[in-house]
PAKE-338096 format. One record per residue (C-alpha): residue number from 1; z, x negated, y; residue in three letters. Coordinates in Angstrom, 2 decimals. Each point is the difference from the previous one (the first is absolute). Layout:
N
<site NUM <Z X Y> 'ALA'>
...
# end
This chain:
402
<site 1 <0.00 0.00 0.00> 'UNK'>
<site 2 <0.68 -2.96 2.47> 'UNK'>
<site 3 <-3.12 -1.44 -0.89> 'UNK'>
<site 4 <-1.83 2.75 0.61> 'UNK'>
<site 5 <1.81 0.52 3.25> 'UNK'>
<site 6 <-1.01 -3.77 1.13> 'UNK'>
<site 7 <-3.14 0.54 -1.28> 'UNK'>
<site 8 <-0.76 3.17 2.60> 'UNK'>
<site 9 <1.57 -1.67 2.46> 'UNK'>
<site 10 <-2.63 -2.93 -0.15> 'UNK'>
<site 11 <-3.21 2.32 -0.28> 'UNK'>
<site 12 <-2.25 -1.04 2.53> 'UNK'>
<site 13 <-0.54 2.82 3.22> 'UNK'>
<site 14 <-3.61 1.57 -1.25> 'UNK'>
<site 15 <-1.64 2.82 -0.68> 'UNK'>
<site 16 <1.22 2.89 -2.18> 'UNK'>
<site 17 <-2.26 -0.99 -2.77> 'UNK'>
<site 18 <1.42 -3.35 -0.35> 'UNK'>
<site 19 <3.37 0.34 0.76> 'UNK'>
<site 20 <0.16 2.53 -3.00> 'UNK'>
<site 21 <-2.29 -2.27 -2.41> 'UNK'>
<site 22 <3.43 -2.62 0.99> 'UNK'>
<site 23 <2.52 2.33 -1.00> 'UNK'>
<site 24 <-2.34 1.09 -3.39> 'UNK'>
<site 25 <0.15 -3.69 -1.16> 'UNK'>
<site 26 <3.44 -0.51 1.12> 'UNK'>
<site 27 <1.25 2.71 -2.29> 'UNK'>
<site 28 <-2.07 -1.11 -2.36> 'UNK'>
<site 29 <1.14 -3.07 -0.17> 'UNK'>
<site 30 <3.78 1.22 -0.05> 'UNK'>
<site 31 <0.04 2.41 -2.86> 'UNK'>
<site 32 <-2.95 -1.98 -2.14> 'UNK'>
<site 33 <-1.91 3.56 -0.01> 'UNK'>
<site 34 <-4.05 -0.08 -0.89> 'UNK'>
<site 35 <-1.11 1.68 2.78> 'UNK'>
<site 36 <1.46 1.39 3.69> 'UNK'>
<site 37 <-1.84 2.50 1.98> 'UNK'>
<site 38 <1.01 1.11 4.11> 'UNK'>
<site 39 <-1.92 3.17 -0.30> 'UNK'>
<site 40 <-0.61 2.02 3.77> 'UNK'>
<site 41 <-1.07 3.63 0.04> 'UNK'>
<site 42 <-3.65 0.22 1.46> 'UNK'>
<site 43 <-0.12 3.31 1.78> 'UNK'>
<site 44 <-3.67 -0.57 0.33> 'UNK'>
<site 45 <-0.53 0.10 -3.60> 'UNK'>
<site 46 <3.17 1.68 -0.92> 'UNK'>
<site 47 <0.92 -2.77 -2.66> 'UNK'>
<site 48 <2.44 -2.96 -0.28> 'UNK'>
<site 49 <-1.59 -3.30 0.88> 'UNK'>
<site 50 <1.55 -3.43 -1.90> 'UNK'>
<site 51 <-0.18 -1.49 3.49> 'UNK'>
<site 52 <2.04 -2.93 -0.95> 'UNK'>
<site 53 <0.00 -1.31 -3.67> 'UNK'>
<site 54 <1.34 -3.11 -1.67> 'UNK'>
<site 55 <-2.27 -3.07 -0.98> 'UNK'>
<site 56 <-0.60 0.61 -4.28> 'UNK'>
<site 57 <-2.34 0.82 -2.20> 'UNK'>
<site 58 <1.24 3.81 -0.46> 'UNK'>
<site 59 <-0.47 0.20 3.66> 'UNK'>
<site 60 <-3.75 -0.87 -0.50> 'UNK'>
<site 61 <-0.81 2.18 -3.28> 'UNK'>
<site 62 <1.99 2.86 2.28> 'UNK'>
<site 63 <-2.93 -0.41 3.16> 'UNK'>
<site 64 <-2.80 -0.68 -2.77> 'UNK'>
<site 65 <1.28 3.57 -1.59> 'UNK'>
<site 66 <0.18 1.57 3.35> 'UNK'>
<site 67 <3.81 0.83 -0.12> 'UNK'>
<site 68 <1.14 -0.84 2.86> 'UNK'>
<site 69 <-1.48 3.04 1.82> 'UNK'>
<site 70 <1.94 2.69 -1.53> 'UNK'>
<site 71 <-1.01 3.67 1.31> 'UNK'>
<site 72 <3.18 2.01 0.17> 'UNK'>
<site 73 <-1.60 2.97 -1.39> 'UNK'>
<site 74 <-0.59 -2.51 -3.20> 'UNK'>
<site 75 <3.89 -0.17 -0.53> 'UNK'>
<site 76 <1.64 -3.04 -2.07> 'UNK'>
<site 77 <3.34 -1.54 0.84> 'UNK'>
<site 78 <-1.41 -2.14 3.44> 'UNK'>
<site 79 <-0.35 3.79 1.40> 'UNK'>
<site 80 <3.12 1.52 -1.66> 'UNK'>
<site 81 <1.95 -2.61 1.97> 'UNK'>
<site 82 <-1.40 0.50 3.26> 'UNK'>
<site 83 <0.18 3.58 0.06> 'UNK'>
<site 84 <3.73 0.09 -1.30> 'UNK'>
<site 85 <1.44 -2.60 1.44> 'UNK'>
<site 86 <1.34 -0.72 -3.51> 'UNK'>
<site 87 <0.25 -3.51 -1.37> 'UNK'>
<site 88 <-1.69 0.55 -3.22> 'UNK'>
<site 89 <1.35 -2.44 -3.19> 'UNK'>
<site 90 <-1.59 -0.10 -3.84> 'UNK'>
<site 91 <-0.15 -2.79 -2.42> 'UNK'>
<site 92 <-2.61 2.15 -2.56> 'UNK'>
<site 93 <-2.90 1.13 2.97> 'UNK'>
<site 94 <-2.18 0.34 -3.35> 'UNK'>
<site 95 <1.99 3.36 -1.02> 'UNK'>
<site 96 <0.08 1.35 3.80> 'UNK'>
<site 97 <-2.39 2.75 0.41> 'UNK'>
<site 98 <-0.10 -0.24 3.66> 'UNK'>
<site 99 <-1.54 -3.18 0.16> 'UNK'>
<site 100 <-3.36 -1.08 0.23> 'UNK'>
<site 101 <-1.81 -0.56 -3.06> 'UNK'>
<site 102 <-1.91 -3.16 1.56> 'UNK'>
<site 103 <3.36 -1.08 0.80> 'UNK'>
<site 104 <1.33 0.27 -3.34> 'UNK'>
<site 105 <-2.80 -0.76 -2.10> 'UNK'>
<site 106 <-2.31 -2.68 1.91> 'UNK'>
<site 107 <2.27 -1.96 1.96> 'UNK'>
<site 108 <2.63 0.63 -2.88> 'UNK'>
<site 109 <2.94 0.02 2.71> 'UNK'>
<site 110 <3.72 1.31 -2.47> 'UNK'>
<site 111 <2.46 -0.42 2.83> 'UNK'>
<site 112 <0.03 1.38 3.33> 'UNK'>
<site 113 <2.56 -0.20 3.20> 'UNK'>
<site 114 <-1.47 2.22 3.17> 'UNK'>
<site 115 <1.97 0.21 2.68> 'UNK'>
<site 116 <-0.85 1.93 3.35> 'UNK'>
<site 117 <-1.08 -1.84 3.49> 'UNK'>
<site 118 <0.96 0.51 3.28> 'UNK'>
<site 119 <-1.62 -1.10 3.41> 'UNK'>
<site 120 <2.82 1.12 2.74> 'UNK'>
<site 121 <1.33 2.90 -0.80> 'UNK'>
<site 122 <-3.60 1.50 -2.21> 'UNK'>
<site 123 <-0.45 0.01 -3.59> 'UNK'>
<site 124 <-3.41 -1.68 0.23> 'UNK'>
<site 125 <-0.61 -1.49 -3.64> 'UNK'>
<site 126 <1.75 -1.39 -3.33> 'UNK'>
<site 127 <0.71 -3.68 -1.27> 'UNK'>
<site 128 <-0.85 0.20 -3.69> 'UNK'>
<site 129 <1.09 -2.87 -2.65> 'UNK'>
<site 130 <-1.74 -0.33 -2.95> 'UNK'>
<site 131 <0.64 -1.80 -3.40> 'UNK'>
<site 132 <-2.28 -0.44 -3.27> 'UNK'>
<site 133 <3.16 0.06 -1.96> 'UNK'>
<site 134 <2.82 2.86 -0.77> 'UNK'>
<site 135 <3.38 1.07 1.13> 'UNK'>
<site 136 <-0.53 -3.06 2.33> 'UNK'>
<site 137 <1.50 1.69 2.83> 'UNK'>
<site 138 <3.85 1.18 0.28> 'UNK'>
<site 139 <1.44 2.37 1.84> 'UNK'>
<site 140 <1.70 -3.00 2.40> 'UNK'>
<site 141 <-3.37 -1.36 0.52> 'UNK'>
<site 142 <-1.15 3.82 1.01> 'UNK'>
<site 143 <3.00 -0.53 2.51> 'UNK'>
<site 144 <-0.93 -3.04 1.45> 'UNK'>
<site 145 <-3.21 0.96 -0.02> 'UNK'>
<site 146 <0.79 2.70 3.06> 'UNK'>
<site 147 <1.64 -2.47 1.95> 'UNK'>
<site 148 <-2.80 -2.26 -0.39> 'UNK'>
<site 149 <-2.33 3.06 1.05> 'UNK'>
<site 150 <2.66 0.44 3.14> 'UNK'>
<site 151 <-0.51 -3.50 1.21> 'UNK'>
<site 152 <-3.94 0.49 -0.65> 'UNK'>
<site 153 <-0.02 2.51 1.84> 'UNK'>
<site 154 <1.22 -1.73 2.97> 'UNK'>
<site 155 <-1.92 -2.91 0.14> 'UNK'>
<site 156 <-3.78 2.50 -0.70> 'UNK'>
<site 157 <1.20 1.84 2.98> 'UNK'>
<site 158 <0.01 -3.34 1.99> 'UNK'>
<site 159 <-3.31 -1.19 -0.82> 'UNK'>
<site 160 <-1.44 3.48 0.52> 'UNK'>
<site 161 <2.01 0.17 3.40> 'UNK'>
<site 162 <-1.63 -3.40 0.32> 'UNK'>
<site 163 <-3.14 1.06 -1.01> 'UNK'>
<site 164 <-0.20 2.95 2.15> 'UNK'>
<site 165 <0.80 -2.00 2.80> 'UNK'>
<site 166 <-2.49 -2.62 -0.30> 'UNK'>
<site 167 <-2.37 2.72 -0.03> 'UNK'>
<site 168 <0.67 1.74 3.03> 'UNK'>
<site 169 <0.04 -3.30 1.79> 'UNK'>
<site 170 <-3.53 -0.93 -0.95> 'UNK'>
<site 171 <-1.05 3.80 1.20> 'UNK'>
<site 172 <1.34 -0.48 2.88> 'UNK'>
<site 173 <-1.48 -3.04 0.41> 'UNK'>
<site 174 <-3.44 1.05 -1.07> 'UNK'>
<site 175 <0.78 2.80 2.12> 'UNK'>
<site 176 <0.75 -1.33 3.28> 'UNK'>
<site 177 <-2.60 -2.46 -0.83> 'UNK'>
<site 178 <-2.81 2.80 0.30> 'UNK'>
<site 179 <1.56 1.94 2.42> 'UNK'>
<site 180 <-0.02 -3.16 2.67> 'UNK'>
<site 181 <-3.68 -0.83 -1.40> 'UNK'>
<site 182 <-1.20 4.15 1.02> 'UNK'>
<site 183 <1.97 -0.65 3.39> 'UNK'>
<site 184 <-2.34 -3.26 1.13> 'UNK'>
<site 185 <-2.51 1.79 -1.40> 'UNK'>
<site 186 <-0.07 2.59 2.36> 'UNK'>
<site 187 <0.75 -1.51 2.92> 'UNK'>
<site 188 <-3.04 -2.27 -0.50> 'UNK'>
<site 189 <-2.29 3.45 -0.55> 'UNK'>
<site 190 <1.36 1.76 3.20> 'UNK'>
<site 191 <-1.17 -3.09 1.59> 'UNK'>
<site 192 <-3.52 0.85 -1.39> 'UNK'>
<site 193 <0.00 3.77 1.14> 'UNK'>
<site 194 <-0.04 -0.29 3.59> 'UNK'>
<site 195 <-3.17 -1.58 0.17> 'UNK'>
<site 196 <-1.30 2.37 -2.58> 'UNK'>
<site 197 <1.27 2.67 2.17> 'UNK'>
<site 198 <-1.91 -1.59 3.58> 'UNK'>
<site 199 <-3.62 -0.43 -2.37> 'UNK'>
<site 200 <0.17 3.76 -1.42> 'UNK'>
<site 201 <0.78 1.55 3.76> 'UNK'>
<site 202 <-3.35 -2.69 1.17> 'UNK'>
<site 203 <-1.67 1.95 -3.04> 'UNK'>
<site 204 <0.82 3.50 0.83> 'UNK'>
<site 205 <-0.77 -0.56 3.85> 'UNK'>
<site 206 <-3.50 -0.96 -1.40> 'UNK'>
<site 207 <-0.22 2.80 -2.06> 'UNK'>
<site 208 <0.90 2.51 2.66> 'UNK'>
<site 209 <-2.53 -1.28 2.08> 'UNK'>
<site 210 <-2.72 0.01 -2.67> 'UNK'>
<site 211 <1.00 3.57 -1.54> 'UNK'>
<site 212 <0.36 -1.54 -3.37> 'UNK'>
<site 213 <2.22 2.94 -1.37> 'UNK'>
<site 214 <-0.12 -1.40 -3.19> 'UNK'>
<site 215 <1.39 -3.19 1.30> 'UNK'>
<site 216 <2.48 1.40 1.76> 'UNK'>
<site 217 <1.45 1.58 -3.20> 'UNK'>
<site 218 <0.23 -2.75 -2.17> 'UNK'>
<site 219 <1.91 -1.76 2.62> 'UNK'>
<site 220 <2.25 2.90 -0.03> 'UNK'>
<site 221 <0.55 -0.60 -3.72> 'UNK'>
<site 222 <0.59 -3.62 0.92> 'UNK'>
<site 223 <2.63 0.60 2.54> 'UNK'>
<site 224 <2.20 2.68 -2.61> 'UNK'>
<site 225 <-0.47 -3.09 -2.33> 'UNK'>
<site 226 <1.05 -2.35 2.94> 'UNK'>
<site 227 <2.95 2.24 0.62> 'UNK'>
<site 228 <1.35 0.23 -3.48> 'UNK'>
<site 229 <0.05 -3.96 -0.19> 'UNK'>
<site 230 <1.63 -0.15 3.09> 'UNK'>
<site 231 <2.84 2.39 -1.09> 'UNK'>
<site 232 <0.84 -1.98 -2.90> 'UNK'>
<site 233 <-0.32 -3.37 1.39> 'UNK'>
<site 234 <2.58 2.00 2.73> 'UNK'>
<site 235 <2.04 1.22 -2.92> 'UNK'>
<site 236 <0.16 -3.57 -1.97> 'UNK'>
<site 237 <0.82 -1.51 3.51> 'UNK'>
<site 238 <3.12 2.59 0.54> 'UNK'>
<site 239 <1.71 -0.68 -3.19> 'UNK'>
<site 240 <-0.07 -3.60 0.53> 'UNK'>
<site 241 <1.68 0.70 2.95> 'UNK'>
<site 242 <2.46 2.45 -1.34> 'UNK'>
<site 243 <0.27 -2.57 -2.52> 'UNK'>
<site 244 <1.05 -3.05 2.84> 'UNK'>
<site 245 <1.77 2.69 2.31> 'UNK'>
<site 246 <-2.26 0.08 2.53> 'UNK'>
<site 247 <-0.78 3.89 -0.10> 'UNK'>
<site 248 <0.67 0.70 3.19> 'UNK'>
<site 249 <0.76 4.03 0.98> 'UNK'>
<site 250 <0.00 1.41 3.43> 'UNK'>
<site 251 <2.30 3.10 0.65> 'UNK'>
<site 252 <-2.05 2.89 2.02> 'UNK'>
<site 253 <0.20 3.58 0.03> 'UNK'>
<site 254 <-1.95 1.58 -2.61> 'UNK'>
<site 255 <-1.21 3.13 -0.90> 'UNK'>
<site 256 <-0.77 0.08 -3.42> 'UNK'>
<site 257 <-1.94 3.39 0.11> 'UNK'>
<site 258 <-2.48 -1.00 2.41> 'UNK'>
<site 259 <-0.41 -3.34 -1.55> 'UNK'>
<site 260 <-0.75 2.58 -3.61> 'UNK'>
<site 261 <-2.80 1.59 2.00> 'UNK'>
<site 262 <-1.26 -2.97 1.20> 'UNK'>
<site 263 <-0.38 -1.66 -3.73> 'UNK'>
<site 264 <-0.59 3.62 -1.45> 'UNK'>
<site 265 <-3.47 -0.07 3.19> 'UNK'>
<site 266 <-1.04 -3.54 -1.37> 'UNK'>
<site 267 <0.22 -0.30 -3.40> 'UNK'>
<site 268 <-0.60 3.45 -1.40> 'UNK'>
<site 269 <-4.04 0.81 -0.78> 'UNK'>
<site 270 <-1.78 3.07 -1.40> 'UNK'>
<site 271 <0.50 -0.76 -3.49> 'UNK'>
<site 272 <3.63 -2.00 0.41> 'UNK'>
<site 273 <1.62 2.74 2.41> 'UNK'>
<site 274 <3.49 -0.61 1.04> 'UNK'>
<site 275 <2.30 3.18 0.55> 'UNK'>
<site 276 <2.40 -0.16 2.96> 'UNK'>
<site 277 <3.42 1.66 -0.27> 'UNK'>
<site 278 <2.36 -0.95 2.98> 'UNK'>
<site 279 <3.47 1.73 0.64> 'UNK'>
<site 280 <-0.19 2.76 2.40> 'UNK'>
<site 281 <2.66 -0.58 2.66> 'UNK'>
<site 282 <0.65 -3.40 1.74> 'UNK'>
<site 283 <-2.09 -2.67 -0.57> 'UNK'>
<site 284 <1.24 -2.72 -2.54> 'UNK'>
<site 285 <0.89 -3.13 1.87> 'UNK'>
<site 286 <1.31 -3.04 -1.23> 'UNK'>
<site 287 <0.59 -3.60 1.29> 'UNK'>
<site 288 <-2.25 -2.79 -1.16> 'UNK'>
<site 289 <-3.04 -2.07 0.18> 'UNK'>
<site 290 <-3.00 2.79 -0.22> 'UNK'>
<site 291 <-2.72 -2.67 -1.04> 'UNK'>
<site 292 <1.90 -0.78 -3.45> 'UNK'>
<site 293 <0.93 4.00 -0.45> 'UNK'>
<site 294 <-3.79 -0.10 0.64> 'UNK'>
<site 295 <-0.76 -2.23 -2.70> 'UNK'>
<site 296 <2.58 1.26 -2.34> 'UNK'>
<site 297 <-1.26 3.24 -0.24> 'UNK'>
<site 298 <-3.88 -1.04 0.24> 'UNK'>
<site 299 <1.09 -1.75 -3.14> 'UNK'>
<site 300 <1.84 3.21 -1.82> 'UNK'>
<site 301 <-3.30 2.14 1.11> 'UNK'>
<site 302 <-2.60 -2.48 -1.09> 'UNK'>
<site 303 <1.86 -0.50 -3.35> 'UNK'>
<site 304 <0.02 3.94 -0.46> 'UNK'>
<site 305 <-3.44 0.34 1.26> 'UNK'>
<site 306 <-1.48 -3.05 -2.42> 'UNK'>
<site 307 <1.89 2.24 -3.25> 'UNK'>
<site 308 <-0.80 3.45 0.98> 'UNK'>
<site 309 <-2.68 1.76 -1.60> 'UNK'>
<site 310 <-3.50 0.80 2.13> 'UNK'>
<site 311 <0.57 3.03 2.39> 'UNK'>
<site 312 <3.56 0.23 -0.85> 'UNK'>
<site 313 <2.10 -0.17 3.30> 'UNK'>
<site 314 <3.44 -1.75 0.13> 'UNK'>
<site 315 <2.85 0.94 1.96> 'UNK'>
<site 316 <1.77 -2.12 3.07> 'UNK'>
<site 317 <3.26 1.96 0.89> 'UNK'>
<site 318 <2.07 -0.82 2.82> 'UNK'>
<site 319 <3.48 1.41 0.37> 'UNK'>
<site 320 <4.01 -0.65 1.26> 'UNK'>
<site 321 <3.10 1.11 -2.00> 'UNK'>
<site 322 <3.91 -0.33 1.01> 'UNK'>
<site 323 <1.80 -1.84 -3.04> 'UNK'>
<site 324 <2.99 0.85 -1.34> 'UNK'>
<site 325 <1.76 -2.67 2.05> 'UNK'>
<site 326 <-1.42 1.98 3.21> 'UNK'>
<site 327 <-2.89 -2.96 0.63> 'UNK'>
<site 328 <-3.25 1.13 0.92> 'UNK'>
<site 329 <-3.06 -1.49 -2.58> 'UNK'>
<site 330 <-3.67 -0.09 0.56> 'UNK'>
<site 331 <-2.24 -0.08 -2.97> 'UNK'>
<site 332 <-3.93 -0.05 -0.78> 'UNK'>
<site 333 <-1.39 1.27 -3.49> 'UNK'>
<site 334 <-3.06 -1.23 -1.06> 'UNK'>
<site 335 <-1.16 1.95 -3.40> 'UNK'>
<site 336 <-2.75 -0.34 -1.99> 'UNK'>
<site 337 <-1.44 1.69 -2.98> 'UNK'>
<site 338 <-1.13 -2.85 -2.31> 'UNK'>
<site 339 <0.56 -1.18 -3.02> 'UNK'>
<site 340 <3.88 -1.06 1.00> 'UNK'>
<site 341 <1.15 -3.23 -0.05> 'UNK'>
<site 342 <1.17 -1.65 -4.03> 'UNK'>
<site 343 <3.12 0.65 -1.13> 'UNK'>
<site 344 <0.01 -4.04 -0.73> 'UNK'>
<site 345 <-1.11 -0.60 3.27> 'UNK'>
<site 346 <2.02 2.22 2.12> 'UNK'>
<site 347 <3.01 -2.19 0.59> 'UNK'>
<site 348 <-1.92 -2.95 1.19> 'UNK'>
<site 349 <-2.30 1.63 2.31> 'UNK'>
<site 350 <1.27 -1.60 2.98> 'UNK'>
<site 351 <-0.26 -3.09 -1.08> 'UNK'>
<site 352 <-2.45 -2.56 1.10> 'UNK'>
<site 353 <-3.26 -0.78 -2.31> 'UNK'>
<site 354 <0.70 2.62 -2.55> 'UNK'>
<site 355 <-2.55 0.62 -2.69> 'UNK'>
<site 356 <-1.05 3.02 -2.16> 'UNK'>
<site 357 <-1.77 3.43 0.59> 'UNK'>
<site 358 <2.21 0.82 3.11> 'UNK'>
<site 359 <-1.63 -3.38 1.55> 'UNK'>
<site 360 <-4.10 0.78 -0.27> 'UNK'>
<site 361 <-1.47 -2.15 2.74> 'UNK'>
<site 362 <1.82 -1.74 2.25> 'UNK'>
<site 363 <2.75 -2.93 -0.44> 'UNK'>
<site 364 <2.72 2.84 0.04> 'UNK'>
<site 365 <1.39 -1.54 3.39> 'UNK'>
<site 366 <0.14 3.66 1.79> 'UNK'>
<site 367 <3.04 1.63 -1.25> 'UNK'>
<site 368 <1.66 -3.10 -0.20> 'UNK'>
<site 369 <-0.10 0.08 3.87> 'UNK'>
<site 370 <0.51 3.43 0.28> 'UNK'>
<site 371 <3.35 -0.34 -1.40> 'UNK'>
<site 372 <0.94 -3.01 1.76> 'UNK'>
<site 373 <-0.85 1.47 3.47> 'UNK'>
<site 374 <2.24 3.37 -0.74> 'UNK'>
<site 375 <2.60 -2.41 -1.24> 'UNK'>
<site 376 <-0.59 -2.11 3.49> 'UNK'>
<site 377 <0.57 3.16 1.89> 'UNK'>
<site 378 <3.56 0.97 -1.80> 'UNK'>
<site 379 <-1.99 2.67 -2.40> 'UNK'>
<site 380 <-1.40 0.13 -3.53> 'UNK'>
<site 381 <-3.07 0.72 -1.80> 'UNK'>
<site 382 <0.43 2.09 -3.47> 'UNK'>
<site 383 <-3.02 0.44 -2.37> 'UNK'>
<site 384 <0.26 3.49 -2.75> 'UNK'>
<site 385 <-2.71 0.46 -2.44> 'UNK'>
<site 386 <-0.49 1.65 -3.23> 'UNK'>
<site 387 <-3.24 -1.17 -2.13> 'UNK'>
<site 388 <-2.87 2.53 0.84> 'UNK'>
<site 389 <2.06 1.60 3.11> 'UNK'>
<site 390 <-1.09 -1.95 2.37> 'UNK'>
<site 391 <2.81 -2.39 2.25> 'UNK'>
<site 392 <2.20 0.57 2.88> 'UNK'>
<site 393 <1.11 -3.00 2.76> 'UNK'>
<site 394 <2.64 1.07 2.44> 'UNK'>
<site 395 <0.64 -2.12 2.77> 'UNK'>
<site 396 <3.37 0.88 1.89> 'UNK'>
<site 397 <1.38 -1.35 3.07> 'UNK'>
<site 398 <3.03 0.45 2.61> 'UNK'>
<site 399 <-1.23 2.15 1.94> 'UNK'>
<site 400 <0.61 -0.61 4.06> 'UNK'>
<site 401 <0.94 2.66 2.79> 'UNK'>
<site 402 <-0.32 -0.55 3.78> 'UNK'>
# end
């Protein structure tokens, strides 16, 4: 038991794989057993993995057989111990009825020690001990056994710890990597736009004077292409200054129903129509900088407008309510009637550069900013959304009097 104790001590900081190939041949080595096995439930595959085994020849025959991938709904002892939480002792595994027969028959395994595996406080696999001969286990080895387990336990949960933090360190590496990459990136196109801008107004002078209608269209089309770069080179720009607090906010009087008509006048078209609903009564006002409200909801209409069906009209709703605590709070809807947003993706659909279905087109830099600006202001930004029911963004504020 000291031995083994030493012998955990001294395995090297690694990866959960290794670390629990260590403890296999340490406990191999301590009770002279044939084989050891760290088996891991796979949730992917809904079997017990031998993620760490010990260095012998039963160990090899086992991976040539394919044993050590056990499907639980296969059964045998590996899978009676995990799902228990039973150690599991027999010195005749030939007579057990339970067991595998490729267990049993092929690798020709007679005595058998399982004992269950924690990581923290989860039951997350078994430790399984294995001997050719019989009765070569007793019940104070079974005892030790779960000790050993215990201590096992520990030391997995460090390397995984370990592991998981070495991970999230090279994301976040890769990460910022990119993220400073997009950054340079556009502020060296933005440089190219301007002068893009100055040729195409040269162009369209030209084509006024000449009557070239047809001209004059296709530049048209260039300039809403023009524009759309220009918002997200404006948009990649913004977080990198949220990101270095330099978002600057200027605190004016606002009122958030005229600034709904005004986005409600430019963005809605004959077959993306945008209904109106403003509170009857006083106007909503609030105090903040009306450019970002101005981009924050341009970005919570444009994402409604891009997932809406054609001819289907979504809904911008402007309106005040006293709280509970007698505080006055302004709030815009913006609905839609698309497909609604994935139930996987719904919690991270504020964040920066997510990716699935919710994220067609675009580097998914728009609500990102919408929440950040509400959050700038002292309010909040809320998504709701059930699959096929379309999704609803409300945007509340503290609303401002006189």
């Amino acid at each position: 038991m000291l031995d083994l104790l030493e012998g955990f001590l001294r395995i090297p900081a690694g990866n959960l794989q290794s670390t629990l190939a260590h403890i296999a041949n340490l406990i191999a080595a301590a009770t002279a057993a044939d084989k050891v096995d760290g088996f891991l439930y796979d949730a992917s595959r809904d079997s017990l993995v031998a993620v760490g085994t010990s260095n012998q020849p039963l160990s090899a025959l086992e991976r040539k057989l394919g044993l050590d991938v056990l499907p639980v709904s296969n059964g045998g002892r590996v899978v009676y111990v995990y799902q228990t939480g039973e150690t599991f002792l027999t010195g005749h595994l030939e007579q057990d009825p339970e067991e595998l027969r490729g267990v049993k028959e092929a690798m020709k395994i007679r005595s058998k020690l399982g004992v269950p595996l924690h990581l923290g406080e989860q039951r997350c696999g078994m430790i399984m001990i294995a001997s050719l001969k019989n009765d070569y286990f007793t019940e104070e080895d079974a005892r030790m056994a779960e000790n050993v387990a215990r201590w096992a336990g520990i030391v997995a949960h460090r390397a995984q710890l370990a592991e998981a933090i070495s991970r999230n360190a090279t994301e976040h590496g890769r990460r910022a990597g990119a993220e400073e990459l997009v950054t340079v990136l556009a502020h060296d196109l933005r440089n190219f736009l301007s002068p893009m801008r100055i040729r195409m107004e040269i162009l369209r002078r030209r084509a006024r004077e000449a009557a070239q209608r047809d001209v004059l269209g296709d530049l048209d089309t260039m300039d809403r292409a023009l524009s759309r770069v220009e918002g997200l080179i404006s948009d990649i720009l913004d977080v990198a200054r949220l990101d270095r607090g330099m978002f600057d906010l200027r605190g004016e009087w606002v009122d958030l129903g005229r600034l709904a008509q005004e986005i409600a006048a430019v963005m809605g078209t004959p077959d993306r129509r945008i209904l109106l609903s403003i509170q009857q009564g006083d106007p909503v006002h609030v105090i903040g900088d009306a450019a970002r409200l101005r981009q924050c909801l341009e970005n919570l209409v444009a994402n409604a407008l891009q997932k809406s069906p054609a001819n289907v009209p979504i809904t911008l709703a402007v309106a005040k309510e006293i709280q509970a605590n007698g505080v006055a709070q302004a709030s815009v809807q913006v609905v839609d009637e698309g497909p609604g947003i994935p139930e996987e993706i719904l919690p991270h659909v504020f964040e920066r550069f997510v990716s699935g279905r919710v994220r067609e087109g675009g580097l998914g830099l728009g609500l990102y900013l919408a929440k950040r600006i509400a959050e700038a202001h002292g309010g909040d930004l809320v998504a709701e959304s059930e699959p096929g029911k379309g999704a609803r963004f409300t945007l509340t504020l503290p609303a401002a009097e006189r």
